[in-house]
N, CA, C and O atoms as a Tripos MOL2 file, in Angstrom:
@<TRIPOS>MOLECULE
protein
  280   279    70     0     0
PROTEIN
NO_CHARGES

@<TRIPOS>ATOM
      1 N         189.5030   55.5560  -81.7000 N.3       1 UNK1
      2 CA        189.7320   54.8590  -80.4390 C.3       1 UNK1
      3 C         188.3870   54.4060  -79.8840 C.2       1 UNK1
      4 O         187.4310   55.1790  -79.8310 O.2       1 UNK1
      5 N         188.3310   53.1640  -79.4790 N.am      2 UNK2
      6 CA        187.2590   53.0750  -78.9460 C.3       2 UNK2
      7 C         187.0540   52.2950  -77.4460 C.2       2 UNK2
      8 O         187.4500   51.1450  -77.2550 O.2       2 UNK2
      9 N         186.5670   52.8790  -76.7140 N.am      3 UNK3
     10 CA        186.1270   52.9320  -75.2480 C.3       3 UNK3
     11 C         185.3970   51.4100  -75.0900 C.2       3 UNK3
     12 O         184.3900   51.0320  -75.6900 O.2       3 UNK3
     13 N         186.2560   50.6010  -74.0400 N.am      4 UNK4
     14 CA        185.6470   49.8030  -73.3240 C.3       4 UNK4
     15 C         185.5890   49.9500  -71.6020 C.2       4 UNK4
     16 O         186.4850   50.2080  -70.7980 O.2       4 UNK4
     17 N         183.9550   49.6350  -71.3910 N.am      5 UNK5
     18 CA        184.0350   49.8660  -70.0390 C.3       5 UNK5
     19 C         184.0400   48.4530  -69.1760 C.2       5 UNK5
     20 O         183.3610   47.4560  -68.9310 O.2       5 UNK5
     21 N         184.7510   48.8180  -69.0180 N.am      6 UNK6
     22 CA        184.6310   47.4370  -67.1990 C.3       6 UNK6
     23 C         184.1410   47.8290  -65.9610 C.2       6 UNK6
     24 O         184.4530   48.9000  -65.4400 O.2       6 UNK6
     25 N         183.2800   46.9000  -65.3900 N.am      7 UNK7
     26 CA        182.6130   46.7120  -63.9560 C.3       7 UNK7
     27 C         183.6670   46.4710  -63.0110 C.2       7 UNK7
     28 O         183.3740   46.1790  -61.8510 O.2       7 UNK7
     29 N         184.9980   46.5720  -63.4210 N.am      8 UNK8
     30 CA        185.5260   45.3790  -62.1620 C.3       8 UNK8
     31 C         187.5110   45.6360  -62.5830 C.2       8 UNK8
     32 O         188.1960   45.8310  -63.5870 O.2       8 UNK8
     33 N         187.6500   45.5280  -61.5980 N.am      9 UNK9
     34 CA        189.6570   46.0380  -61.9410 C.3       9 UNK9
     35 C         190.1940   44.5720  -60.9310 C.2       9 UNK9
     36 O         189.3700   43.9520  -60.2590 O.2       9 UNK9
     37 N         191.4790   44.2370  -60.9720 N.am     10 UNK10
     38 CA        191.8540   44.2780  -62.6550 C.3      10 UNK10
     39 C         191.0500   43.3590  -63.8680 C.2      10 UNK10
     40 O         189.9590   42.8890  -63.5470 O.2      10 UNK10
     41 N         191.4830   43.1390  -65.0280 N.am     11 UNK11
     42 CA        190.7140   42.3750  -66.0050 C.3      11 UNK11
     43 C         191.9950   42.0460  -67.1190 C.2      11 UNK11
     44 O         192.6820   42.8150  -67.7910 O.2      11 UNK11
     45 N         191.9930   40.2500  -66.9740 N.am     12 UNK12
     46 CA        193.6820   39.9400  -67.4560 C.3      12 UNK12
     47 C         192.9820   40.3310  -69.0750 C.2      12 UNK12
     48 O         191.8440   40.2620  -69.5380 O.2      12 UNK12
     49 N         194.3900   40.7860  -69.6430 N.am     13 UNK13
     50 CA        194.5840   40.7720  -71.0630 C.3      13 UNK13
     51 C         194.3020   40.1440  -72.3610 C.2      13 UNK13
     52 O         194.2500   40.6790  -73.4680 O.2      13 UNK13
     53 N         194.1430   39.0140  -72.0590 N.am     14 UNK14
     54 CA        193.2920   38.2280  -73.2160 C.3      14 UNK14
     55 C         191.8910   38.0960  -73.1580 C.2      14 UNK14
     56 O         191.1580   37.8390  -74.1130 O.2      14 UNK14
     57 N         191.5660   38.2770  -72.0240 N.am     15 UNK15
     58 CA        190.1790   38.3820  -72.0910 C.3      15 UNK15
     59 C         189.3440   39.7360  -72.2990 C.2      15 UNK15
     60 O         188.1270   39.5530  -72.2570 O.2      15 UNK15
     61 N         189.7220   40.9600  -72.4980 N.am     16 UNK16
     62 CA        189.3800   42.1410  -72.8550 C.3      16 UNK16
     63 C         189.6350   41.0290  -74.5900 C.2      16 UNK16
     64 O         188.6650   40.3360  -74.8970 O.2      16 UNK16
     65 N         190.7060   40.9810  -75.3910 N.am     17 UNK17
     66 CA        190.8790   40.9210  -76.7330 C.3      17 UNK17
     67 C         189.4530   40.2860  -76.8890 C.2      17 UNK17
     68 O         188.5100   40.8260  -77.4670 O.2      17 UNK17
     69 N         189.4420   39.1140  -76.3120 N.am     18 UNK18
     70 CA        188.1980   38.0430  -76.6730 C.3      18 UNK18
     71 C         186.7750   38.9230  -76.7520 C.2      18 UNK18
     72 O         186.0850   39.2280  -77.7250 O.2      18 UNK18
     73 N         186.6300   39.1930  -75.3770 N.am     19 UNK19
     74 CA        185.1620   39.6030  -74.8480 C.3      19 UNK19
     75 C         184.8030   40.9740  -76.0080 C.2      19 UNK19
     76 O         183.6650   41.4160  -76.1710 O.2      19 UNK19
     77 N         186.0410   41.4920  -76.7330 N.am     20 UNK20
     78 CA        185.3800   42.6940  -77.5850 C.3      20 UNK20
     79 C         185.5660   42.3450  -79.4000 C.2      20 UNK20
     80 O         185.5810   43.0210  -80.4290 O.2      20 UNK20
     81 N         185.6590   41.2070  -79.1150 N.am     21 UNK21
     82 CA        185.2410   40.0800  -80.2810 C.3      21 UNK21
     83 C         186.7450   40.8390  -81.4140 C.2      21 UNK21
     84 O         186.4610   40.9850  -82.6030 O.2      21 UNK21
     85 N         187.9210   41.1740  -81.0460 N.am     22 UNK22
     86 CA        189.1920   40.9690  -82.0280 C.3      22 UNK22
     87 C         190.0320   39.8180  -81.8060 C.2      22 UNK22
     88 O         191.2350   39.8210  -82.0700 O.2      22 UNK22
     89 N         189.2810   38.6280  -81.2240 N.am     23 UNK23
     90 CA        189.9220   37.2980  -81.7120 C.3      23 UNK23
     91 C         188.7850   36.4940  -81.8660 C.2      23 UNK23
     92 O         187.6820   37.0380  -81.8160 O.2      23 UNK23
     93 N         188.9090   34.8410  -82.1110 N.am     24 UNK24
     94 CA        188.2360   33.9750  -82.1990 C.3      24 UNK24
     95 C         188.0490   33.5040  -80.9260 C.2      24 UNK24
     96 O         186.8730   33.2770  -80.6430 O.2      24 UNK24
     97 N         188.8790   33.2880  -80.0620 N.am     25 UNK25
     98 CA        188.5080   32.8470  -78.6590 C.3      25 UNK25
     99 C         190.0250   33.0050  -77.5880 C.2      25 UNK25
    100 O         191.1410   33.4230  -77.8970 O.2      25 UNK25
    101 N         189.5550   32.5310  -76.3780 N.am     26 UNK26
    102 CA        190.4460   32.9760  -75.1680 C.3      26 UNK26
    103 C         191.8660   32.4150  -75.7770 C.2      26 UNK26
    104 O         192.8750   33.1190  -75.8260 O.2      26 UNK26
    105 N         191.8160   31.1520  -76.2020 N.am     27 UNK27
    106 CA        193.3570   30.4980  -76.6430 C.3      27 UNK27
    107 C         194.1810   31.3400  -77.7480 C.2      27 UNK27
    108 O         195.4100   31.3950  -77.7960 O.2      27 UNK27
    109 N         193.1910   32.0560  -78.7210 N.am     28 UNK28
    110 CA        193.9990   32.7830  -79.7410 C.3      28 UNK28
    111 C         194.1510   33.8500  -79.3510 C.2      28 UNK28
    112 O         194.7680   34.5820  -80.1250 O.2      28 UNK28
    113 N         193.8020   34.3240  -78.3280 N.am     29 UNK29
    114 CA        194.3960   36.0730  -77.8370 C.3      29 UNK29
    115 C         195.7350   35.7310  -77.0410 C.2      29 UNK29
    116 O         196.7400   36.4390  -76.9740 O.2      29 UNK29
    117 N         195.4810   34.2530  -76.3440 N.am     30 UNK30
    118 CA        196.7820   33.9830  -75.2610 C.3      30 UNK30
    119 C         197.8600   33.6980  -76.4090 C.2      30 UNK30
    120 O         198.9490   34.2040  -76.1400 O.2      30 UNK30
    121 N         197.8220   33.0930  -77.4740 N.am     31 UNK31
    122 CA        199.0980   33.0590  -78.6720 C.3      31 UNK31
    123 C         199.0860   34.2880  -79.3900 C.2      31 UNK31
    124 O         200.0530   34.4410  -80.1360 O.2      31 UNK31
    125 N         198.4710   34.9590  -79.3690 N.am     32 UNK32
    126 CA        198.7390   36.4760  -80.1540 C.3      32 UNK32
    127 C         199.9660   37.5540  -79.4740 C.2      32 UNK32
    128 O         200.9870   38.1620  -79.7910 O.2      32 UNK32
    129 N         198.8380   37.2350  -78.0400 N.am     33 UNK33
    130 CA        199.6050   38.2770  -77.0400 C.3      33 UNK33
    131 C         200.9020   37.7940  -76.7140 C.2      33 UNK33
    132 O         201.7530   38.6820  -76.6830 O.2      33 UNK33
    133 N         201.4090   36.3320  -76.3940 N.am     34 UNK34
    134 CA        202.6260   35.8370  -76.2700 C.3      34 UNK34
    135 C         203.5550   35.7410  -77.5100 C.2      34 UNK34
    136 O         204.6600   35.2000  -77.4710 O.2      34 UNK34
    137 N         203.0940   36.2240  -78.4450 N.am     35 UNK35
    138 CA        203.6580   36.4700  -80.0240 C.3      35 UNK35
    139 C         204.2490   37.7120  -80.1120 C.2      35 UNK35
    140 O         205.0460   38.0440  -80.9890 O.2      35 UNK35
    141 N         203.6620   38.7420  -78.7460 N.am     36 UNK36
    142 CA        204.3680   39.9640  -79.0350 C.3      36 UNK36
    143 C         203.7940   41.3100  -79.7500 C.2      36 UNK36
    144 O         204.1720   42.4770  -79.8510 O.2      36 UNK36
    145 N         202.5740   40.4600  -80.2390 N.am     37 UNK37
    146 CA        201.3730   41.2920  -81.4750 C.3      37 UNK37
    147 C         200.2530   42.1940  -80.6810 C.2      37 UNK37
    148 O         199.4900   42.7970  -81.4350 O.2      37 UNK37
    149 N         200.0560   42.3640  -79.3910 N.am     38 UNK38
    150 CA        199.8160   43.2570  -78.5060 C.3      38 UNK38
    151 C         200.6070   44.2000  -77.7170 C.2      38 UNK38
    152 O         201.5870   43.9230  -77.0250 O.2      38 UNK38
    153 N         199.8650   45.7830  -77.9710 N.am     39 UNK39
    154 CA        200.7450   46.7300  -76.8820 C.3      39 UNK39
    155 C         199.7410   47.0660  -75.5950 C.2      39 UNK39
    156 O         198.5290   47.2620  -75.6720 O.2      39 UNK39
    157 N         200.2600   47.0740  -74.8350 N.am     40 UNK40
    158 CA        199.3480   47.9580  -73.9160 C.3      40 UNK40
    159 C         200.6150   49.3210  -73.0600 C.2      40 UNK40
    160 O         201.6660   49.2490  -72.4230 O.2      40 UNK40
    161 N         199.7040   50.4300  -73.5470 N.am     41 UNK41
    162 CA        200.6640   51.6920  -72.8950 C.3      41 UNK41
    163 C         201.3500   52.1520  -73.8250 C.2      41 UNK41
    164 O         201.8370   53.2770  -73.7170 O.2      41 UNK41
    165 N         201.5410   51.3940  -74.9330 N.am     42 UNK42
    166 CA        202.7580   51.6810  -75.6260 C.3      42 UNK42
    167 C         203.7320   51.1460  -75.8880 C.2      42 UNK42
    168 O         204.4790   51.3410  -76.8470 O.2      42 UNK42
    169 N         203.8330   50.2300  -74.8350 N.am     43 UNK43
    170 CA        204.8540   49.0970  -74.8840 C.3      43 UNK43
    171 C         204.2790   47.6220  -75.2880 C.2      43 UNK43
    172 O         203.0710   47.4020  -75.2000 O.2      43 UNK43
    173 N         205.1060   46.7170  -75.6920 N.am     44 UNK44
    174 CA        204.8890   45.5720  -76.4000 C.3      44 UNK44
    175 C         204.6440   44.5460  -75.2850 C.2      44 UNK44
    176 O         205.3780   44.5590  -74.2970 O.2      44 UNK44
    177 N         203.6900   43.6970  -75.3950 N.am     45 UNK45
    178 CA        202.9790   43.2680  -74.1120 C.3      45 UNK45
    179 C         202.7650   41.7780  -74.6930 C.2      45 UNK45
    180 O         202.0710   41.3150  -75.5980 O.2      45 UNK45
    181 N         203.8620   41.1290  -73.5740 N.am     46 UNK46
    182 CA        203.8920   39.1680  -73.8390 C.3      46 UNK46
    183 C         203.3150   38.2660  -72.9790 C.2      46 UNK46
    184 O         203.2210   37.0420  -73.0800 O.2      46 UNK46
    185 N         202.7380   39.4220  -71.6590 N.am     47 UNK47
    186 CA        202.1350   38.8540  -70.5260 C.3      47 UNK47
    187 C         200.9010   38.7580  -70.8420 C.2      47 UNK47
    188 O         200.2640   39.8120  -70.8500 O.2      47 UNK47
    189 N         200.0250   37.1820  -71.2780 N.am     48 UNK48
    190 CA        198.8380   36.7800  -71.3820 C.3      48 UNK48
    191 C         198.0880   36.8810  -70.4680 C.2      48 UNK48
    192 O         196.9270   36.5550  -70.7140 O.2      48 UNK48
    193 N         198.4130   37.3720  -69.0280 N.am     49 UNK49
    194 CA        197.3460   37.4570  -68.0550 C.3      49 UNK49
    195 C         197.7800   38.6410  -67.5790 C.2      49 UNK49
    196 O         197.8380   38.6730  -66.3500 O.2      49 UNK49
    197 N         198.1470   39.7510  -68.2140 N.am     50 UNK50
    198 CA        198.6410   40.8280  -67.3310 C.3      50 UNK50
    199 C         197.3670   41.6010  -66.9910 C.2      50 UNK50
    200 O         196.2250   41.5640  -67.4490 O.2      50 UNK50
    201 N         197.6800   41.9780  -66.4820 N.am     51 UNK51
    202 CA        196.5770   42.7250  -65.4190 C.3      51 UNK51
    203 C         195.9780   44.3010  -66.0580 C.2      51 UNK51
    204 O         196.6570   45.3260  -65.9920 O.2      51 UNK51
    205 N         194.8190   44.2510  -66.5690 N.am     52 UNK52
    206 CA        194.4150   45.4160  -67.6790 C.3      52 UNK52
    207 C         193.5560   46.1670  -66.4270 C.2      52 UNK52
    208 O         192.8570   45.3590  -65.8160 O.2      52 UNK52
    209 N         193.4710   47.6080  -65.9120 N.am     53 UNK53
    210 CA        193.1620   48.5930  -64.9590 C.3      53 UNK53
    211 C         192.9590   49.9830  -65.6330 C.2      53 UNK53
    212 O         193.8900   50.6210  -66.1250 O.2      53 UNK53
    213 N         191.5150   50.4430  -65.6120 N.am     54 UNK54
    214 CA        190.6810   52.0600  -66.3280 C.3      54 UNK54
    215 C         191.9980   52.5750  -66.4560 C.2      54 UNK54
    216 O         192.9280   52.1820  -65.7520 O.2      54 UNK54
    217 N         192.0980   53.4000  -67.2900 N.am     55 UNK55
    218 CA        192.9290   54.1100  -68.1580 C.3      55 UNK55
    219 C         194.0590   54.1290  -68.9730 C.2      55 UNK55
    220 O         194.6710   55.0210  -69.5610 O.2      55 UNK55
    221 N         194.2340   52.4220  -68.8130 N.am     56 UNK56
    222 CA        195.1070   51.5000  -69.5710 C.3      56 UNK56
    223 C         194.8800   51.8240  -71.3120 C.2      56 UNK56
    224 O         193.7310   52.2180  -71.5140 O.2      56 UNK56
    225 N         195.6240   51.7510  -72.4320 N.am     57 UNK57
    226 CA        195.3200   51.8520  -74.0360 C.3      57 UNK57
    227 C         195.5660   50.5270  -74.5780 C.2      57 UNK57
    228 O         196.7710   50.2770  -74.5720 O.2      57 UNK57
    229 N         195.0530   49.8580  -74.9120 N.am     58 UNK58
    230 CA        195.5890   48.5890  -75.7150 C.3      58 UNK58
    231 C         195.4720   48.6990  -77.4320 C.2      58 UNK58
    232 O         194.3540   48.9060  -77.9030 O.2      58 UNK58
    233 N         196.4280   48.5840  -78.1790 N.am     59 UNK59
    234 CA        196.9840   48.3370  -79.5340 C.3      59 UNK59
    235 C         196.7090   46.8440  -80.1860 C.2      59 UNK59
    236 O         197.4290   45.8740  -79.9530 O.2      59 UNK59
    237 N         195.8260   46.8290  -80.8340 N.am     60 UNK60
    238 CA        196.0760   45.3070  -81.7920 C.3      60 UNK60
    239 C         195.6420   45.2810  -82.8030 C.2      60 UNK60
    240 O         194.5310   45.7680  -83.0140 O.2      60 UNK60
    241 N         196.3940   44.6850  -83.7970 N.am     61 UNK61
    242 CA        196.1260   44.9210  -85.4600 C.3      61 UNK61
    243 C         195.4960   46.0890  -85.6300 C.2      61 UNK61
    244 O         194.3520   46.0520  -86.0840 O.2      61 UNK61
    245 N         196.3090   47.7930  -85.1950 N.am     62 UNK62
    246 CA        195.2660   48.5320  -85.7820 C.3      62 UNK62
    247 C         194.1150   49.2510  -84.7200 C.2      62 UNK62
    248 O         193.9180   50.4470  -84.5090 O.2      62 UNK62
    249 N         193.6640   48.4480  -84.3320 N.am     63 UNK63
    250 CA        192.7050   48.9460  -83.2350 C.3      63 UNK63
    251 C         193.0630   49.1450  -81.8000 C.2      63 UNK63
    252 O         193.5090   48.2450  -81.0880 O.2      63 UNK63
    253 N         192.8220   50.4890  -81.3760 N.am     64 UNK64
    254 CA        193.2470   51.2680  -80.0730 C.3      64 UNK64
    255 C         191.9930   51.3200  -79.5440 C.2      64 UNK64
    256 O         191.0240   51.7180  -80.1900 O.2      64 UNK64
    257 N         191.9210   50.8000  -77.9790 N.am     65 UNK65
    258 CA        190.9290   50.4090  -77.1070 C.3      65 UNK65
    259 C         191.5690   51.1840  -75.7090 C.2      65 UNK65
    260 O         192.5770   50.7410  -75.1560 O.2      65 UNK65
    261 N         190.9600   52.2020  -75.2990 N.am     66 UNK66
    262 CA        190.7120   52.7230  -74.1400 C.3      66 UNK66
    263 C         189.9180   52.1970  -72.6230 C.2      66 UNK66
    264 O         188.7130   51.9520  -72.6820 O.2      66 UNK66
    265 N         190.4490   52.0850  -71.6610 N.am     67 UNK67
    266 CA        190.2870   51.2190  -70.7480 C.3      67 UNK67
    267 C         189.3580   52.2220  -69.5720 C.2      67 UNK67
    268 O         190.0310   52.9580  -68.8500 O.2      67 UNK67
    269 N         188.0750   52.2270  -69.4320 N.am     68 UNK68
    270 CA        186.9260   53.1500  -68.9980 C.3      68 UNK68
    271 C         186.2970   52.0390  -67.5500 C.2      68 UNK68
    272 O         185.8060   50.9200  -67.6960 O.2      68 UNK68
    273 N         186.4740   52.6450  -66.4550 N.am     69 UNK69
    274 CA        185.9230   51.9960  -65.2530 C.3      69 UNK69
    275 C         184.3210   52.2920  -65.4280 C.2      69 UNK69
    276 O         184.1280   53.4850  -65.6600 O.2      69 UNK69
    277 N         183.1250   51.5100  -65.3750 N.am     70 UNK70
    278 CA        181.5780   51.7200  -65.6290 C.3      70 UNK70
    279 C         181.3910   52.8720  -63.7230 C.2      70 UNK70
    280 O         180.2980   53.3240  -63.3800 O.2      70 UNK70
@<TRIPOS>BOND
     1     1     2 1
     2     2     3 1
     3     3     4 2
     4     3     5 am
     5     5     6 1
     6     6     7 1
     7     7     8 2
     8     7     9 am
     9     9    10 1
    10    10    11 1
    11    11    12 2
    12    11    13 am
    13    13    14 1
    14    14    15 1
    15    15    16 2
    16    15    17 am
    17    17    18 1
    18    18    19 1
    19    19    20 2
    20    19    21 am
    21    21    22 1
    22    22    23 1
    23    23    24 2
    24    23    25 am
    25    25    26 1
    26    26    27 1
    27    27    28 2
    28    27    29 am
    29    29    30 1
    30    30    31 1
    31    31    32 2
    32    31    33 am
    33    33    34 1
    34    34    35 1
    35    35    36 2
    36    35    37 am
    37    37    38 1
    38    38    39 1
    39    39    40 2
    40    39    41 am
    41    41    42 1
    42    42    43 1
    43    43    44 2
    44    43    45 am
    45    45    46 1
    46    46    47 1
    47    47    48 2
    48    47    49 am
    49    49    50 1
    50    50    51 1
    51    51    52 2
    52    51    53 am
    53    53    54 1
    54    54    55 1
    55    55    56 2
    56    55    57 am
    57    57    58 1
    58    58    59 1
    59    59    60 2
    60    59    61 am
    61    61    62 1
    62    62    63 1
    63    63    64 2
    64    63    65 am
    65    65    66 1
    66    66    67 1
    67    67    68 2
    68    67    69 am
    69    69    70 1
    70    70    71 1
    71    71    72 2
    72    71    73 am
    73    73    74 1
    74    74    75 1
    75    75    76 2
    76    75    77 am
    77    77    78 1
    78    78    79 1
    79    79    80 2
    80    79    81 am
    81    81    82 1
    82    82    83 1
    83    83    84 2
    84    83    85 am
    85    85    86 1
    86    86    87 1
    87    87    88 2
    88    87    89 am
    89    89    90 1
    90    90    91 1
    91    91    92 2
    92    91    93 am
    93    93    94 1
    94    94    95 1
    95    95    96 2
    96    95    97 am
    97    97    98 1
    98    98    99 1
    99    99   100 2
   100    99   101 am
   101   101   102 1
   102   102   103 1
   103   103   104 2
   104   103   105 am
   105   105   106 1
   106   106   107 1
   107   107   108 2
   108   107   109 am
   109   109   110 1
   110   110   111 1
   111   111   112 2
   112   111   113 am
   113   113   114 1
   114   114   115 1
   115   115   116 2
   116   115   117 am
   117   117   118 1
   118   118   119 1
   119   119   120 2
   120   119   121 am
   121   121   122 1
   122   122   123 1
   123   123   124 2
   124   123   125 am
   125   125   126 1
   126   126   127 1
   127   127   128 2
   128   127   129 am
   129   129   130 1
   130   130   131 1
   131   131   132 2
   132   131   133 am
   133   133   134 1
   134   134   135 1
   135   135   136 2
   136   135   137 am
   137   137   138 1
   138   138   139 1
   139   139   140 2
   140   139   141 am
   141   141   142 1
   142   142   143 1
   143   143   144 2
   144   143   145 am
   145   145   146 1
   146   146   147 1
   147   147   148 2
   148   147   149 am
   149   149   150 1
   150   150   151 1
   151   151   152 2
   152   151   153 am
   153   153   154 1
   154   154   155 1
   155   155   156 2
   156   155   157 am
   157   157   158 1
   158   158   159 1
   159   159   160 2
   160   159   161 am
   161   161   162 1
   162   162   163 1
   163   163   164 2
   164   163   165 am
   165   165   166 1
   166   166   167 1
   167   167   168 2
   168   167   169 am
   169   169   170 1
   170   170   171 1
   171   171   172 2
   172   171   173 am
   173   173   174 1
   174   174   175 1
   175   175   176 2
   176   175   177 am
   177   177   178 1
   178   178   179 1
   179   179   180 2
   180   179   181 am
   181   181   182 1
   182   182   183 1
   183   183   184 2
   184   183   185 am
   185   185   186 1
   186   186   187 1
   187   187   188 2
   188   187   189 am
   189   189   190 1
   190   190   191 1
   191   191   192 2
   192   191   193 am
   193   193   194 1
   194   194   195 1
   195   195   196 2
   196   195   197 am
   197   197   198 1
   198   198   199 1
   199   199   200 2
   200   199   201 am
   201   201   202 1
   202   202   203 1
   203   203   204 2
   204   203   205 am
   205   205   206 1
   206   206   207 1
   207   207   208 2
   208   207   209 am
   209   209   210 1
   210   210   211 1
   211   211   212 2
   212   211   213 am
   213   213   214 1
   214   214   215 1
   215   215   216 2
   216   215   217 am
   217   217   218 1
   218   218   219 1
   219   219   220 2
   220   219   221 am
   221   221   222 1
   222   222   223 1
   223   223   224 2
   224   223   225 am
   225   225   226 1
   226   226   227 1
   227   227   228 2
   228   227   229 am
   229   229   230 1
   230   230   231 1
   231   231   232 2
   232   231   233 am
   233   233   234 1
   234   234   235 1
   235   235   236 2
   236   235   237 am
   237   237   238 1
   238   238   239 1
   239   239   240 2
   240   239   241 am
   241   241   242 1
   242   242   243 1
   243   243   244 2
   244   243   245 am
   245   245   246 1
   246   246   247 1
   247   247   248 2
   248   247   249 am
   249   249   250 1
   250   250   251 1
   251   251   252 2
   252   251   253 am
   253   253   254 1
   254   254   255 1
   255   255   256 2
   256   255   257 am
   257   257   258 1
   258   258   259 1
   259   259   260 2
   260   259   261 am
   261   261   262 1
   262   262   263 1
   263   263   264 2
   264   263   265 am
   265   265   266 1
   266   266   267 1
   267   267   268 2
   268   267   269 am
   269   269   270 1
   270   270   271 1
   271   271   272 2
   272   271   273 am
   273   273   274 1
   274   274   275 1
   275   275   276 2
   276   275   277 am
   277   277   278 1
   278   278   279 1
   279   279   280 2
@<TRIPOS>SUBSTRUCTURE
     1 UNK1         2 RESIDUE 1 A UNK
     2 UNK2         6 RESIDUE 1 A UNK
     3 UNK3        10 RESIDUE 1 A UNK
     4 UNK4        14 RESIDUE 1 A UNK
     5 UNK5        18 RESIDUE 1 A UNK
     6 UNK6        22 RESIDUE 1 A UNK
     7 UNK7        26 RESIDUE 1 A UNK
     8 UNK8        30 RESIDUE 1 A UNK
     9 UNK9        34 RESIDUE 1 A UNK
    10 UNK10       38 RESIDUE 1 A UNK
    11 UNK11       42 RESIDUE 1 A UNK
    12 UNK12       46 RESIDUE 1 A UNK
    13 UNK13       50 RESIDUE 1 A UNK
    14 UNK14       54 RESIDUE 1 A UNK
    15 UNK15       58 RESIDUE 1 A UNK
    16 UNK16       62 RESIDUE 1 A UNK
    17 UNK17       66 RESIDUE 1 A UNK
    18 UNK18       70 RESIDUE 1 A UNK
    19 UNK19       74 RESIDUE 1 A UNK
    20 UNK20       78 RESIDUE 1 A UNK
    21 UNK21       82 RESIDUE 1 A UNK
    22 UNK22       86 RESIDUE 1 A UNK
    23 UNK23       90 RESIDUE 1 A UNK
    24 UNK24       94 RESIDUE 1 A UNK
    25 UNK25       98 RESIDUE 1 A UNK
    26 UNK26      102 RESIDUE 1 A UNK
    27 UNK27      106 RESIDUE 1 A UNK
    28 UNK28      110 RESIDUE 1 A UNK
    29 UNK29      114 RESIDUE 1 A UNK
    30 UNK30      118 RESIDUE 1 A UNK
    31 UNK31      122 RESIDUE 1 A UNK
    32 UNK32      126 RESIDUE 1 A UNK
    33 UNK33      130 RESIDUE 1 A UNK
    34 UNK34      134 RESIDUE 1 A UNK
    35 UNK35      138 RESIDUE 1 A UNK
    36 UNK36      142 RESIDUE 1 A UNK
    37 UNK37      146 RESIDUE 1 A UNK
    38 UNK38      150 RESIDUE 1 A UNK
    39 UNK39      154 RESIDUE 1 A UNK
    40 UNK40      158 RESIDUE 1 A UNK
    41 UNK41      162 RESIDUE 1 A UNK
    42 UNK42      166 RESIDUE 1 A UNK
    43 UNK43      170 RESIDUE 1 A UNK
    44 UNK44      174 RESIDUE 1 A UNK
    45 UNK45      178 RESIDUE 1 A UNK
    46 UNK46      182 RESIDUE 1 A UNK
    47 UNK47      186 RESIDUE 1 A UNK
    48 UNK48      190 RESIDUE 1 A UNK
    49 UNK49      194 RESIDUE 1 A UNK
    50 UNK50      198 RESIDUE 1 A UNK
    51 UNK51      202 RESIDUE 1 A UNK
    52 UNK52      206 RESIDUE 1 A UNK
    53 UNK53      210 RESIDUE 1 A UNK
    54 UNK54      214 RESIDUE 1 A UNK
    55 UNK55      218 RESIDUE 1 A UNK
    56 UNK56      222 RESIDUE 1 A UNK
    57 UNK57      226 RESIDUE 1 A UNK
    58 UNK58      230 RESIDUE 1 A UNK
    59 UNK59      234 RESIDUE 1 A UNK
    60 UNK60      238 RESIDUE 1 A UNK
    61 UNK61      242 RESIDUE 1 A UNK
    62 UNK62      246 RESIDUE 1 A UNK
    63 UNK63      250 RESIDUE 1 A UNK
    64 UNK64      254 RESIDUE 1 A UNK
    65 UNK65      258 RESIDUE 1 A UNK
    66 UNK66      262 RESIDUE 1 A UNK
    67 UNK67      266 RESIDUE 1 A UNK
    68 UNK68      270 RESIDUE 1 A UNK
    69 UNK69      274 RESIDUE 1 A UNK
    70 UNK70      278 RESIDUE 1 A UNK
């Protein structure tokens, strides 16, 4: 699992994918995540701007990302 920290709550969902470099850019995390191919919590997550807040888990291809307030 690996720990990302954020300065700042909330922080929408495709842009955590982008900014920790498991996509190519902001447009391919917004068709990934509306594809259904992201979890956050556990549950299957279609909302491209949902609202990501410290202690949130996000799931994609494999990689589990922990949501850490700086």
């Amino acid at each position: 699992m690996k720990i990302v920290e954020i300065d700042r709550e909330p922080v929408e969902l495709y842009k955590i994918l982008k900014f920790e470099g498991l996509v190519g850019s902001g447009g391919e995390a917004k068709l990934l995540v509306g594809d259904g191919q992201v979890s956050v919590n556990g549950q299957v997550e279609t909302r491209r701007r949902k609202k990501i807040v410290a202690g949130d888990v996000i799931e994609f291809r494999g990689e589990t990302l922990q949501i850490k307030r700086l």
